[in-house]
C-alpha positions in Angstrom: 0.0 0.0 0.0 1.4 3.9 -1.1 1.3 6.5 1.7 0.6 8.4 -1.2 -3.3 9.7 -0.8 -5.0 11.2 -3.7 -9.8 11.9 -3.8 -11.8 13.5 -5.9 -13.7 15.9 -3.6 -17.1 17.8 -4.7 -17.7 21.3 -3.7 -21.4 21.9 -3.2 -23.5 24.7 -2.0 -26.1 27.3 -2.8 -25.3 30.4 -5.1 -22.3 32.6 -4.5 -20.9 30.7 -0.9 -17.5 31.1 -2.5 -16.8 27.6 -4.5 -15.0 28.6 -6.9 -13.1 31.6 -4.7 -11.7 28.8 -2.4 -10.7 26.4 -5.5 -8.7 29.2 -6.5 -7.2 30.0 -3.1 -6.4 26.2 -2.4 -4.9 25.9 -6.2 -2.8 29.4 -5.3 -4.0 30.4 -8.7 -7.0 31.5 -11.2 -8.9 28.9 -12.9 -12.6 29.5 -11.8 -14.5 32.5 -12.5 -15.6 34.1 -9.6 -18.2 37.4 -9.1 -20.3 38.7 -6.2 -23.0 37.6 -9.0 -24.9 34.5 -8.1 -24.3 31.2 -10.6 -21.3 32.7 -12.0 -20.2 28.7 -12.3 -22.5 27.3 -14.6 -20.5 24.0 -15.2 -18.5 21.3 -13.5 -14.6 22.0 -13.9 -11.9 20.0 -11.8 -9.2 21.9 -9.8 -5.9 19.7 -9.2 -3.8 20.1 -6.4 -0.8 18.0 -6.5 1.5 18.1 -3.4 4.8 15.9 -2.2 2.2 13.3 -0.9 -1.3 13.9 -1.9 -3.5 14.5 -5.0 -6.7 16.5 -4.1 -9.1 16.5 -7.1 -11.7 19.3 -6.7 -15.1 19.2 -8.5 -16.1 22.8 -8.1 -20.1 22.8 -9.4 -23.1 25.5 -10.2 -24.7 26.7 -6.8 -27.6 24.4 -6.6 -30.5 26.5 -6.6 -34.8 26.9 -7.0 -34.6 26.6 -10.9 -36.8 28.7 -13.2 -35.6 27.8 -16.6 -34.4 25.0 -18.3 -30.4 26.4 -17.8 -31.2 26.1 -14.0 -32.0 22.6 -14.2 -29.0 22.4 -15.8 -26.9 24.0 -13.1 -28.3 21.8 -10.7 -28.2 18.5 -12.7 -24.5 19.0 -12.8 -24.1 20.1 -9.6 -25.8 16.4 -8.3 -24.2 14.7 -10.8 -20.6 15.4 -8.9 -22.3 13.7 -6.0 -21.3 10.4 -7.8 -18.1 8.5 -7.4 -16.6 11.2 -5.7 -14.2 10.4 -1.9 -15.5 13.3 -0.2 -18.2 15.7 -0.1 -17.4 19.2 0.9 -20.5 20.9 1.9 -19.7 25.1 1.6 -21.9 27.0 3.5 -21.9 31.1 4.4 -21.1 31.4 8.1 -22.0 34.8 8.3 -25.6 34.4 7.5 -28.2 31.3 9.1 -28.8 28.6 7.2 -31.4 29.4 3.9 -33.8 27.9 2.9 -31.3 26.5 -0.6 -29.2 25.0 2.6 -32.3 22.7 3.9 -32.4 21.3 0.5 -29.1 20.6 -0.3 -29.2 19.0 3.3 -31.6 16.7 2.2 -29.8 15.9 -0.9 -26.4 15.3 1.0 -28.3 13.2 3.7 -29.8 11.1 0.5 -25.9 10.5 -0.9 -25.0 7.0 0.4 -23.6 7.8 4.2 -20.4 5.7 3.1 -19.0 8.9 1.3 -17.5 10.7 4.0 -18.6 14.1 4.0 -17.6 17.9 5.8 -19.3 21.0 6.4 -17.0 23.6 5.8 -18.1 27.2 7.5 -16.8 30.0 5.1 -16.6 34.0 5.5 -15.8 33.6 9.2 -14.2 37.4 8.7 -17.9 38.0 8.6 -19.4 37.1 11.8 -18.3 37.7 15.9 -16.3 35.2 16.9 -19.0 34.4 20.2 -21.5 33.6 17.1 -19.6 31.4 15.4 -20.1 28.7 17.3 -23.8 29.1 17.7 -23.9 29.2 13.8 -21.8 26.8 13.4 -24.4 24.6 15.3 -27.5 25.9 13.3 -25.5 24.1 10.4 -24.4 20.7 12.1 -27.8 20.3 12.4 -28.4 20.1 8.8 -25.5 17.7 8.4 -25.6 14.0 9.4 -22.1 12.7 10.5 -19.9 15.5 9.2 -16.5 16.6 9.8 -16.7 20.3 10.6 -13.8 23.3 9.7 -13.9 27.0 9.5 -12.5 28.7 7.3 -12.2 32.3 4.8 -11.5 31.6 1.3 -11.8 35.3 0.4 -8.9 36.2 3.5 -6.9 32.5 3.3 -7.7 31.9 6.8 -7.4 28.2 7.6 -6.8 26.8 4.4 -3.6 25.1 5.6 -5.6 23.1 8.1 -8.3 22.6 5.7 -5.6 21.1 3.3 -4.3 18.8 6.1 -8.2 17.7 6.8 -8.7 16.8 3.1 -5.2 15.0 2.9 -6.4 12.7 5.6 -9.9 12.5 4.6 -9.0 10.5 1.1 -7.7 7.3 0.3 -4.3 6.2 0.1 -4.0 5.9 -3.8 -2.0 7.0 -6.5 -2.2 10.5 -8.3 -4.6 10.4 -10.4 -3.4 13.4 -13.0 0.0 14.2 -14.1 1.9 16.5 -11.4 1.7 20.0 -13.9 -2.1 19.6 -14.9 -4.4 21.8 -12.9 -7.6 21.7 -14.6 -9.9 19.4 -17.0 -11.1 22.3 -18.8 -9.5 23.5 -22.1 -8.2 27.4 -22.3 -10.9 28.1 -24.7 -13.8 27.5 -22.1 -12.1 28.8 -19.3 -11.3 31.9 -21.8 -15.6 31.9 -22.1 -16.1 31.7 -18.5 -13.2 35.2 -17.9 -14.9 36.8 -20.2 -18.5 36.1 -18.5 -16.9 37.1 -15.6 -15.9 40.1 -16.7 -19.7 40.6 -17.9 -20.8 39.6 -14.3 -18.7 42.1 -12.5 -19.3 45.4 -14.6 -23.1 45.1 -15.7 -26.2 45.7 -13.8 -28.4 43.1 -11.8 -30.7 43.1 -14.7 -28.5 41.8 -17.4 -25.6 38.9 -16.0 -28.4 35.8 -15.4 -29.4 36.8 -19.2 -26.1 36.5 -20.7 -23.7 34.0 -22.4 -20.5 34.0 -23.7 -19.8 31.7 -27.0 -15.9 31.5 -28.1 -16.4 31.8 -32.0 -12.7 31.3 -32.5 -9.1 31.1 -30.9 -6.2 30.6 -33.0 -2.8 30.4 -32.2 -0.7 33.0 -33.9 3.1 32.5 -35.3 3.6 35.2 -32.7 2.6 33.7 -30.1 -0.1 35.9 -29.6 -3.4 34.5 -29.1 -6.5 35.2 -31.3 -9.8 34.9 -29.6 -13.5 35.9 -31.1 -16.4 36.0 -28.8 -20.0 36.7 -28.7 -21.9 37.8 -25.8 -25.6 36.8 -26.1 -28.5 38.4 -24.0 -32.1 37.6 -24.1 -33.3 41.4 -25.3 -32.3 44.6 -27.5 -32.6 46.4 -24.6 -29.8 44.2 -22.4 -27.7 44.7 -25.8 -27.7 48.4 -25.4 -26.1 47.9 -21.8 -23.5 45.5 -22.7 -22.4 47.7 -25.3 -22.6 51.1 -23.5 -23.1 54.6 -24.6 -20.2 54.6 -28.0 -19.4 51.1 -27.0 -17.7 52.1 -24.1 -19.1 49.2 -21.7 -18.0 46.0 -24.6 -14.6 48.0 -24.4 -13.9 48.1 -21.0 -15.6 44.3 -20.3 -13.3 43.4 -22.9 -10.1 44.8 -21.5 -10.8 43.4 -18.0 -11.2 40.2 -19.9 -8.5 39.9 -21.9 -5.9 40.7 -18.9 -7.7 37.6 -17.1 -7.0 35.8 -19.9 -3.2 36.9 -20.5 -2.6 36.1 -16.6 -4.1 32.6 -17.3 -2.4 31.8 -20.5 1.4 33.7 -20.0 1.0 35.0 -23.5 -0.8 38.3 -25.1 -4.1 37.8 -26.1 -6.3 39.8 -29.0 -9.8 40.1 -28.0 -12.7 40.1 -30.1 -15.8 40.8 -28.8 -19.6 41.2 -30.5 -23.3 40.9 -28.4 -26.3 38.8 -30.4 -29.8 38.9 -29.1 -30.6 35.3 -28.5 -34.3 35.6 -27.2 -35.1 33.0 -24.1 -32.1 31.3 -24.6 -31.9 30.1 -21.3 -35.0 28.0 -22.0 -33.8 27.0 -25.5 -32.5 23.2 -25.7 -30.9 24.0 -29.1 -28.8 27.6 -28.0 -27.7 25.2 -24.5 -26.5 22.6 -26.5 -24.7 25.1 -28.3 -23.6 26.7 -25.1 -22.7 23.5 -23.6 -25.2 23.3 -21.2 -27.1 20.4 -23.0 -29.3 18.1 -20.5 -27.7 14.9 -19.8 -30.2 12.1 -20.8 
């Protein structure tokens, strides 16, 4: 037998917890999209950490959610799928707020998972609550959680990530690494290029536009420069959302695509040429065809 441990370990929670901000922060780098905007993850995307020892494999997932359209159901299809076959089950929850009403359901689902996948409640955004709360919070939560593990942690402020690490090291399997040592994703640079760009969308456009939107890479070439050539269309659901993305002279598109396209440079090492156009794609969101497109078809 290896001393050599190495899991696959699903991230769940509701909408904007901070999944994809704490696989970045373990990683010690940017591969997830991350905004203040709820389901900025809209698909499954593994995070590997390989260390002297140990292999973690992350499945970071779409906040499972109430859906309202057929991309929700998507979210959340995906998000139970990485309940499967997975060593662990890391539960995110917000510390700083009582459970919702999105927790008591993904309790239920988490208490449905066979009880031989070993599972922990993790207590983000600590930073955010008095420390004499805590542990009354943290209680609210246990409650929700048969047989759990329970750490405390702030993805956003790296506080207690090293002993989160540890717990996860000795909460696998001892097995061999899974992934080669210098992989750190299963996602291509062309969807995680989508996803920055989305991101960018997320963070500089108002409340009434980001659920509505999509990003669909068109193109990315390499060029004998080494420069990178990427064409992208942002698609919303009405004229009217088109007029905001693009701004008053086209002053929004420009500065969501410069945000983007130094994400993307940061990601890649390399310089990056950024194309970027907005379609009106009415009720995508509820179109099977445009989600296949997107990559958000229904699995059967």
């Amino acid at each position: 037998m290896t001393n050599h441990r190495s899991g696959f370990i699903a991230i769940v929670g509701h909408p904007n917890v901070g999944k994809s901000t704490l696989l970045n922060a373990l990683l010690g780098q940017k591969i997830a999209a991350v905004s203040p905007r709820p389901q900025t993850t809209r698909k499954k995307q593994l995070g590997i950490l390989t260390l002297e020892d140990a292999q973690l494999i992350f499945v970071d997932t779409p906040g499972i959610h109430n859906a309202k359209h057929k991309l929700g159901e998507f979210l959340n299809a995906e998000a139970e799928d990485a309940l499967t076959g997975v060593d662990l089950i890391l539960w995110l929850v917000d510390a700083s707020t009582p459970p919702t009403d999105e927790d008591k359901t993904i309790s239920i689902l988490l208490n449905s998972v066979s009880h031989r996948t070993p599972r922990m409640l993790v207590l983000n955004k600590i930073d955010l609550i008095q420390p004499d709360d805590l542990s009354t919070r943290e209680s609210e939560y246990v409650k929700l959680m048969e047989n759990a593990s329970v750490m405390r942690i702030s993805a956003a402020r790296r506080l207690g990530l090293g002993e989160l690490t540890e717990a996860l090291i000795q909460a696998v399997p001892e097995r061999e690494a899974e992934y080669p040592e210098d992989q750190i994703t299963d996602l291509y640079e062309k969807e995680i290029a989508s996803d920055l760009i989305r991101e960018s969308c997320l963070l500089k456009l108002r409340d009434e536009v980001p659920h509505g939107m999509a990003v669909r890479i068109d193109e990315f070439k390499e060029r004998e420069n080494g420069m990178a050539y990427i064409a992208a269309t942002i698609l919303v659901e009405r004229e009217s959302q088109k007029g905001i993305v693009i701004g008053e002279g086209g002053r929004m598109l420009k500065s969501i695509g410069s945000a983007a396209r130094k994400e993307i440079e940061d990601m890649g090492g390399r310089q990056v040429f950024l194309e970027l156009r907005v379609k009106v794609s009415k009720d995508w969101r509820n179109d099977p065809y445009m989600l296949k497109q997107l990559g958000y078809g229904m699995k059967k």
